[in-house]
N, C-alpha and C positions, 0 to 999 in steps of 0.2 A: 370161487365160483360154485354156484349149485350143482351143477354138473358134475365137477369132481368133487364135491364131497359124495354124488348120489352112488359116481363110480366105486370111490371107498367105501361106502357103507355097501353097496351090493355086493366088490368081494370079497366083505366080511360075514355075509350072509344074509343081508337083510331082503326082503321082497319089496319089488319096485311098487308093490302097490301098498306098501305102510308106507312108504319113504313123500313129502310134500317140500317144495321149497316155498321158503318165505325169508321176509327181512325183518328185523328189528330194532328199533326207532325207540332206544334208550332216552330220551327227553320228550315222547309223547307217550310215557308210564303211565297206566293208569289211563286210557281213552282207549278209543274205540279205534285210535290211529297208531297205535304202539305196536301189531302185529301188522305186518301188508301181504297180501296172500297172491303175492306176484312172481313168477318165476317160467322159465321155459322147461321146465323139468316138468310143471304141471301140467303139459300136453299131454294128454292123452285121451286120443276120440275113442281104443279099444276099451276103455273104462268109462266111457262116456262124462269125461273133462275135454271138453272143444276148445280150452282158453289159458291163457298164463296164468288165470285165478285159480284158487279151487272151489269148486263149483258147489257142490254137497256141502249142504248144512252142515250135518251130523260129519262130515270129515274135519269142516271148519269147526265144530266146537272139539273135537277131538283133540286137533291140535293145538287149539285155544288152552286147552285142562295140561297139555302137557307141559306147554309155556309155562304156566302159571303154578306147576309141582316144581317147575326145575329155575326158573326167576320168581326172587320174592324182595321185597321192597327194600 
């Protein structure tokens, strides 16, 4: 679940505001359906995300580029 891994990574050090959950959708490689930016970890109104999406462009392609250096075809 996103939650415990968001629990592991925080107390491994990481800050809740790099950390996004998302799911990945191995047979829609390559579309615009292969990342889903859906999670309940993504709440957060004090960062101003109101939604299980993530909200911010610029966060959605962040972790777009990061998908994309650590899966490769």
């Amino acid at each position: 679940m996103h939650a415990d891994e968001e629990a592991l990574l925080l107390e491994e050090g990481s800050r809740q505001a790099d950390l996004w959950g998302i799911d990945l959708y191995p047979d829609r490689f390559g579309t615009p359906d292969f990342i889903e930016f859906d999670s309940m970890i993504n709440l957060r109104p004090s960062q101003g995300n109101r939604s299980r999406s993530v909200e911010d462009p610029e966060a959605r392609r962040a972790v777009t580029a990061v998908v994309a250096r650590l899966i490769k075809p």
